[in-house]
TIDO-594854 format. One record per atom (N, C-alpha, C, O): residue in one letter; y, z, x; atom name; residue number from 1. Coordinates in Angstrom, 1 decimal, padded with zeros to 4 digits. Atoms other than C-alpha are relative to their C-alpha. Example, Ala and Ser with C-alpha at 12.3 -4.5 7.8 and 13.67 -1.06 7.14 Angstrom:
code_y_z_x_site_pos
a_-001.2_000.0_000.9_N_1
a_-004.5_007.8_012.3_CA_1
a_001.2_000.0_000.9_C_1
a_001.2_000.7_001.9_O_1
s_-001.1_000.0_-000.9_N_2
s_-001.1_007.1_013.7_CA_2
s_001.1_000.8_-000.8_C_2
s_002.2_000.9_-000.3_O_2
//
This chain:
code_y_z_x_site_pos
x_-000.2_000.8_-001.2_N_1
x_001.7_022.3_006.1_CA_1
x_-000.7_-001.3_-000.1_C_1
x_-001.9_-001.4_-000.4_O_1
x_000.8_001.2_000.2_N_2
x_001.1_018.7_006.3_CA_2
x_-001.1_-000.2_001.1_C_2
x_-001.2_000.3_002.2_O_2
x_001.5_-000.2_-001.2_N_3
x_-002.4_017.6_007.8_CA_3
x_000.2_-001.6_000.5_C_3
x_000.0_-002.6_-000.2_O_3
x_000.0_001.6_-001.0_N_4
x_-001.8_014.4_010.5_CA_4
x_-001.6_-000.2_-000.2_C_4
x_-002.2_000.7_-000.8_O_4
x_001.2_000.9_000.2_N_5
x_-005.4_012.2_010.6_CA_5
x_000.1_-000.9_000.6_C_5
x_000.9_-001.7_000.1_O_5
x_000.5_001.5_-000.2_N_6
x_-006.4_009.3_012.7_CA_6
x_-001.0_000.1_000.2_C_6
x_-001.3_001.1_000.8_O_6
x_001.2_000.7_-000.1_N_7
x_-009.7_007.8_012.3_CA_7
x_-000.3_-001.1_000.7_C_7
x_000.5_-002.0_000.5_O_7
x_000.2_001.2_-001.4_N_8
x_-011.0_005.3_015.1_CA_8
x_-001.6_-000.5_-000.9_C_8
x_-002.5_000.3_-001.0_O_8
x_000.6_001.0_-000.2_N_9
x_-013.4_002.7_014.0_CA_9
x_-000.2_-001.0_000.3_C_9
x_000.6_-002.0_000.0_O_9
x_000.5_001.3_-000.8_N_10
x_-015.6_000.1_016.0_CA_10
x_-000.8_-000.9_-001.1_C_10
x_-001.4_-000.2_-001.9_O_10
x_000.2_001.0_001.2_N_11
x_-016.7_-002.8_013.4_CA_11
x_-000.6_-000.8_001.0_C_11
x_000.1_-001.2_001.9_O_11
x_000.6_001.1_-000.3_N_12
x_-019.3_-005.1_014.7_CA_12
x_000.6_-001.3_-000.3_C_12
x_001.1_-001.4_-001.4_O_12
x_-000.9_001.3_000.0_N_13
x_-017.6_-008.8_015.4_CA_13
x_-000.5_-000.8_-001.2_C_13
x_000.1_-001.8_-001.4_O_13
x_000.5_000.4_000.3_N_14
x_-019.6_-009.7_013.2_CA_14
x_000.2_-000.3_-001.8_C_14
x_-000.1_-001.2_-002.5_O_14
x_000.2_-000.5_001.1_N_15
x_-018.8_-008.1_010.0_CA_15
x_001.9_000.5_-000.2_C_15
x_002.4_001.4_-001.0_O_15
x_-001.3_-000.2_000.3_N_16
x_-014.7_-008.4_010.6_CA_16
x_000.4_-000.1_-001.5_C_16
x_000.9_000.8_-002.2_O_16
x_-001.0_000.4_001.6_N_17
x_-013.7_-010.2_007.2_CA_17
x_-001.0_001.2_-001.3_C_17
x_-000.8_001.0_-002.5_O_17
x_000.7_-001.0_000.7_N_18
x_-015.9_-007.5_005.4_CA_18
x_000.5_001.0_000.0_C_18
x_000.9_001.6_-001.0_O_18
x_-000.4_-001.0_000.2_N_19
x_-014.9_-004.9_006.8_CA_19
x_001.8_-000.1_-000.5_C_19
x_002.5_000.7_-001.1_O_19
x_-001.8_000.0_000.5_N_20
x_-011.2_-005.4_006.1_CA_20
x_000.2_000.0_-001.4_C_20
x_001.2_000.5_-002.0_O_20
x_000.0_000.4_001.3_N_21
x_-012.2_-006.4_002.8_CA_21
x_000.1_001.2_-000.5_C_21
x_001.0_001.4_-001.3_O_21
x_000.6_-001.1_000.0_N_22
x_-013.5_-002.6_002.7_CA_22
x_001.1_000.6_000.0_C_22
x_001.6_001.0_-001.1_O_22
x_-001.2_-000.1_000.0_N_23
x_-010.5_-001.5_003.9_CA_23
x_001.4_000.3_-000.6_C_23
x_002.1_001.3_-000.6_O_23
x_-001.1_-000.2_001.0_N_24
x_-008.1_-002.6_001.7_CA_24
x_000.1_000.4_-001.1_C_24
x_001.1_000.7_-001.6_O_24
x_000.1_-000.7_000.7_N_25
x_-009.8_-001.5_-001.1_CA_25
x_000.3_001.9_-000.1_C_25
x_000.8_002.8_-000.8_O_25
x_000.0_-001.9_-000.4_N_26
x_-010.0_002.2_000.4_CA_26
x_001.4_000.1_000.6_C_26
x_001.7_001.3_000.4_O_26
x_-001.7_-000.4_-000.1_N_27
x_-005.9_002.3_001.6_CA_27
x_000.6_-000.4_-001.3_C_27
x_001.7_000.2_-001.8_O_27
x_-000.8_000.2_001.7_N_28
x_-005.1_000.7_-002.1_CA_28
x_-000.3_001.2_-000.7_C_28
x_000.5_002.1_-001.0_O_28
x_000.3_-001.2_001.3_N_29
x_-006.7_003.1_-004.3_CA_29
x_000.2_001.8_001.3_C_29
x_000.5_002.8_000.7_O_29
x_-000.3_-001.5_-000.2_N_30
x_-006.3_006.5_-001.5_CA_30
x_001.6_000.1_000.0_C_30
x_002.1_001.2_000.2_O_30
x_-001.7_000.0_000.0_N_31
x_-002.3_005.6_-001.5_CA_31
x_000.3_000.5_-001.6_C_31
x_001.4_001.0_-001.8_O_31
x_-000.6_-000.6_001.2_N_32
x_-002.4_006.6_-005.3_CA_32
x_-000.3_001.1_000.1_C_32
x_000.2_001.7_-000.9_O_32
x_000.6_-001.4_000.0_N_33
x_-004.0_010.0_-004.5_CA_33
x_001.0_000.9_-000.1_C_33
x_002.0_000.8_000.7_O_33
x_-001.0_-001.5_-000.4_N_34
x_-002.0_013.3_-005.0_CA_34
x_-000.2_000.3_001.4_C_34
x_-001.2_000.3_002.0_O_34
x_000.4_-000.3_-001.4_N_35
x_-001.2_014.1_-001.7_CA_35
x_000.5_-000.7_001.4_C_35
x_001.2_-000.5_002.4_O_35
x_-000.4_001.2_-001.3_N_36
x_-001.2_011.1_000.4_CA_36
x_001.4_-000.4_000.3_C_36
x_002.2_-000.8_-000.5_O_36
x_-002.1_-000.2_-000.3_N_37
x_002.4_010.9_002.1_CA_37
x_-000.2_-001.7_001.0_C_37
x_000.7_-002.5_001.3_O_37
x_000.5_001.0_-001.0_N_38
x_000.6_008.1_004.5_CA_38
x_-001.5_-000.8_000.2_C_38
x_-002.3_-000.3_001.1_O_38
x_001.2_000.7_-000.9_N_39
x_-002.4_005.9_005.0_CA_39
x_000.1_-001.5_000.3_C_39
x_000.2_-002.2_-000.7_O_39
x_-000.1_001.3_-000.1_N_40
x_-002.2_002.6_006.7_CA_40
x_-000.9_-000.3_001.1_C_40
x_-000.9_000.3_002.1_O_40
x_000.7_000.7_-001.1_N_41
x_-004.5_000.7_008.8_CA_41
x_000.2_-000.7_001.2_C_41
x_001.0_-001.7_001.0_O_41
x_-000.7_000.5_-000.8_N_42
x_-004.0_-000.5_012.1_CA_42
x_-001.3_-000.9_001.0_C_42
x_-001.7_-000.1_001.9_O_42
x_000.4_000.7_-000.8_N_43
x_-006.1_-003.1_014.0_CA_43
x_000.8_000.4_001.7_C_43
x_002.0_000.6_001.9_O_43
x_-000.2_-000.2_-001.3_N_44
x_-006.1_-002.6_017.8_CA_44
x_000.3_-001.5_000.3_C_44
x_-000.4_-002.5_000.0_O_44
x_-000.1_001.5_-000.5_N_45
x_-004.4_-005.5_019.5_CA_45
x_-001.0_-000.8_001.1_C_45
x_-001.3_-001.9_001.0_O_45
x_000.8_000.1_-000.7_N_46
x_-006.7_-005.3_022.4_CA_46
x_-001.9_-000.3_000.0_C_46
x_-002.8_-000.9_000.6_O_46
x_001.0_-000.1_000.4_N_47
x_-009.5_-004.7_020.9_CA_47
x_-001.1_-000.6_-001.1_C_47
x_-002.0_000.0_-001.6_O_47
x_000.8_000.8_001.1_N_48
x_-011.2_-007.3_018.3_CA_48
x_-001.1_001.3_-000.6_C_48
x_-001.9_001.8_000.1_O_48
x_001.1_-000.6_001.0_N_49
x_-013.2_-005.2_015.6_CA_49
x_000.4_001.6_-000.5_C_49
x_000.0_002.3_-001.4_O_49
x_-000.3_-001.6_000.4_N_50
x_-011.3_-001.5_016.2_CA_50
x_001.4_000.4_-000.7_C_50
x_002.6_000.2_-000.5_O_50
x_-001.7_-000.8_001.1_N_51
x_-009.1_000.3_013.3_CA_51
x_000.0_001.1_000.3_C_51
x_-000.8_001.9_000.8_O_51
x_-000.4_-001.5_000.0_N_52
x_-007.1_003.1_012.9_CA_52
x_000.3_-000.1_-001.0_C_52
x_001.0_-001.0_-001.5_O_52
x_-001.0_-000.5_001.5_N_53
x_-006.6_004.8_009.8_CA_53
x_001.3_001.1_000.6_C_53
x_000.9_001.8_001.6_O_53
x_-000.6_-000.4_-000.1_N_54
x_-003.2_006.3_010.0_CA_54
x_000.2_000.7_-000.9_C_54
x_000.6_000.1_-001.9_O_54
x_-000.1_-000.5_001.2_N_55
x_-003.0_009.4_007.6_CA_55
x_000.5_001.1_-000.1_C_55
x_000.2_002.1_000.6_O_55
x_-000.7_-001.1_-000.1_N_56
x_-000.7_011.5_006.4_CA_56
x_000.0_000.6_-001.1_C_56
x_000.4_-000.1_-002.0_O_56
x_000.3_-000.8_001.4_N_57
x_-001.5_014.5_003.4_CA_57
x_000.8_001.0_000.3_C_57
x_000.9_001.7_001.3_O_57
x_-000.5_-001.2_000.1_N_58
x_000.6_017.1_002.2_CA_58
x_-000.7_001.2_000.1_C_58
x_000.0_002.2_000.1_O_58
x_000.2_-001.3_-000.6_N_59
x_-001.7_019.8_003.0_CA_59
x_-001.5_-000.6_000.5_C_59
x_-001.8_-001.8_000.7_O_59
x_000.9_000.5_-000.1_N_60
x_-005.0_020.0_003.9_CA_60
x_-001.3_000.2_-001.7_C_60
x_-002.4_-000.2_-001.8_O_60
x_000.4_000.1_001.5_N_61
x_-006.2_020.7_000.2_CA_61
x_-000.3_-001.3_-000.8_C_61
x_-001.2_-001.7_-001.6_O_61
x_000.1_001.2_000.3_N_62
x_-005.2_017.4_-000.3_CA_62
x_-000.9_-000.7_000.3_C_62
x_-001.9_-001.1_-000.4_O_62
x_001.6_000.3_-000.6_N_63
x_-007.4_016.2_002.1_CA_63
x_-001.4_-000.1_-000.4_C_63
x_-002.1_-001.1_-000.4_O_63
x_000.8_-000.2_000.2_N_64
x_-009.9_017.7_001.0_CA_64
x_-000.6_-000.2_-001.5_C_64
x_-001.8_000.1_-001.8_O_64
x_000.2_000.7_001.2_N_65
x_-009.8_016.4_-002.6_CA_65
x_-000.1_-001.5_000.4_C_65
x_-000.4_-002.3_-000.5_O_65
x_000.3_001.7_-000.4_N_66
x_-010.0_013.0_-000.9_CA_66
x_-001.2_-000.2_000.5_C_66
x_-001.4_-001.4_000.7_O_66
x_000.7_-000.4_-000.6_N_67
x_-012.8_013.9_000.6_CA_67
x_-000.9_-000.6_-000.8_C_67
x_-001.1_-001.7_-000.6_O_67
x_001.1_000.3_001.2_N_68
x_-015.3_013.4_-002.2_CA_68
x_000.6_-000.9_-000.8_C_68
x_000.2_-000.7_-002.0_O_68
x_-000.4_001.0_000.9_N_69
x_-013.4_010.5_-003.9_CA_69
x_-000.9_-001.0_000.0_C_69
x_-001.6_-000.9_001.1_O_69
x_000.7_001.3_000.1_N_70
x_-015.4_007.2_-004.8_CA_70
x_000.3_-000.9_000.8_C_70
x_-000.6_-001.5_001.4_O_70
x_-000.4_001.0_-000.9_N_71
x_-013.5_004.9_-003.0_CA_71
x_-000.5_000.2_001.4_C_71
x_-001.3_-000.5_002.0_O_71
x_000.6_-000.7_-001.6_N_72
x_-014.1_007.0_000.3_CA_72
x_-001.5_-000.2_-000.1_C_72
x_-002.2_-001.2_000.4_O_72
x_001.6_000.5_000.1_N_73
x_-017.6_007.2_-000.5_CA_73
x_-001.1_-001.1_000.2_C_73
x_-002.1_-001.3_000.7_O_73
x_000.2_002.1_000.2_N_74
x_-018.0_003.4_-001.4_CA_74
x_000.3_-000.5_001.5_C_74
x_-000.4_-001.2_002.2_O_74
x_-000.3_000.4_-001.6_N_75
x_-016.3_003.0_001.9_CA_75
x_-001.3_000.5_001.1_C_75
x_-002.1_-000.3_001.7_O_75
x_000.9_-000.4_-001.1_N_76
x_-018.4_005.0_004.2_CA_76
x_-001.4_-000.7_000.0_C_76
x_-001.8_-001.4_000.9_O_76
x_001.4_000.9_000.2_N_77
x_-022.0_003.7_002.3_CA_77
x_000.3_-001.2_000.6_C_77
x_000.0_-001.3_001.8_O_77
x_-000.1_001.0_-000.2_N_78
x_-021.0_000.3_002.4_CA_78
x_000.4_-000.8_001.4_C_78
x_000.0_-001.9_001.7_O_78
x_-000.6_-000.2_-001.8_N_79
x_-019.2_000.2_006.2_CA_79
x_-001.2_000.3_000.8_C_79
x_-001.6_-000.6_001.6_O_79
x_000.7_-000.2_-000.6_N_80
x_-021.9_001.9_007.8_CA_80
x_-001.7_-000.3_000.5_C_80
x_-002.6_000.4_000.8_O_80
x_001.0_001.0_-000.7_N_81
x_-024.3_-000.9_008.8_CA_81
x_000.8_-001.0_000.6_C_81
x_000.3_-001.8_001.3_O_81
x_-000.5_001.3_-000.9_N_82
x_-021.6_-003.1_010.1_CA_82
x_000.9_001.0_001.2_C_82
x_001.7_000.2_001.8_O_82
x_-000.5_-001.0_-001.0_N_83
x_-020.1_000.2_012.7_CA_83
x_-000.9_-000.1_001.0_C_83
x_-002.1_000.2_000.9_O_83
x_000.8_-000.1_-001.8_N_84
x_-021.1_-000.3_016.5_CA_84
x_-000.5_001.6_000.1_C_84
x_-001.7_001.9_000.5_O_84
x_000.0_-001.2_-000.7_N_85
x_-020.8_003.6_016.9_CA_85
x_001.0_000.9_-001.2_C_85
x_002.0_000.5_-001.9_O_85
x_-000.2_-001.0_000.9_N_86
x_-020.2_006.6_014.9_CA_86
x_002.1_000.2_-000.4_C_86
x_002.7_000.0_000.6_O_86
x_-001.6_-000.4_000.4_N_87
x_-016.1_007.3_013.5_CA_87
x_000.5_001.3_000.6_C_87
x_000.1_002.4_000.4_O_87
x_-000.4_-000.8_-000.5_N_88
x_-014.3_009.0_015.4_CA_88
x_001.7_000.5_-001.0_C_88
x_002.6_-000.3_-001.2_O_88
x_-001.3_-000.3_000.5_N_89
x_-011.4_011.6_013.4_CA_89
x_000.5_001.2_000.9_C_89
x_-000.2_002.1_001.4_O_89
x_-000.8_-001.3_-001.0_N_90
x_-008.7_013.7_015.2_CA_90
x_000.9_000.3_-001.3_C_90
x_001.7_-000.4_-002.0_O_90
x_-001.0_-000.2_001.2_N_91
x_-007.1_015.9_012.5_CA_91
x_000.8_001.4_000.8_C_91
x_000.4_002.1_001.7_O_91
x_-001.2_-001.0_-000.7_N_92
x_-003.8_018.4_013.3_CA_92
x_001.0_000.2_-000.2_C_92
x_001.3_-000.8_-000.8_O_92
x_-001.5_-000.4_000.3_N_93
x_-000.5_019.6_012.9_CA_93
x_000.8_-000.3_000.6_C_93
x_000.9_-000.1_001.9_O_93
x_-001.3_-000.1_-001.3_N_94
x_002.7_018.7_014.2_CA_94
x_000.6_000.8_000.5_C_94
x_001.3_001.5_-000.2_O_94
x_-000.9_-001.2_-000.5_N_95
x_004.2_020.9_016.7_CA_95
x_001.1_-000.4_-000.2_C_95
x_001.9_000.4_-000.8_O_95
x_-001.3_000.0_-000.4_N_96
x_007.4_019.1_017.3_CA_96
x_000.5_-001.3_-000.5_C_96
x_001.6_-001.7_-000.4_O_96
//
C-alpha cells in the first residue's frame, strides 16, 4: 500500500536562498530512491518562508529506507538552525 506524506516547514526569512538551496539537493538525490513515486516541494503562496514536501512511496518500507539516507540527514542537520518551529509530517493512506 502506498504511504502519502506532507511535511510543513517554517524557514526563518532569513535563511530563504539556503534553505531552498537545501532543498533541492534533498528532492534531487531522494527522486532516485527505490520507492519514491513522488517528492516535490511546494512553497506556500501566502506564506513567505513555508514548504511542503509532497511525497509519494510505494510502501512504507520504502519510507523507511529513506529514512536514514545521507541526503535526509544532511538535510535535517544543516536546516535546523534556520526553522522558526519544529516540522510538522502528516503520513496516511488513501481511502478514495
Amino acid at each position: 500500500m502506498s504511504l502519502h506524506i506532507i511535511a510543513l516547514f517554517k524557514f526563518s526569512e532569513n535563511y530563504l536562498m539556503e534553505a531552498v538551496e537545501l532543498f533541492q539537493n534533498l528532492v534531487k538525490e531522494t527522486r532516485k530512491e527505490e520507492g519514491c513515486l513522488q517528492y516535490d516541494l511546494i512553497e506556500d503562496k501566502d506564506n513567505k518562508g513555508t514548504f511542503f514536501l509532497i511525497e509519494l512511496w510505494e510502501s512504507i518500507e520504502h519510507h523507511n529506507m529513506h529514512v536514514g539516507q545521507d541526503h535526509l540527514l544532511n538535510f535535517l542537520r544543516d536546516s535546523s538552525r534556520m526553522t522558526e518551529r519544529s516540522t510538522e509530517v502528516y503520513k496516511g493512506f488513501k481511502i478514495y
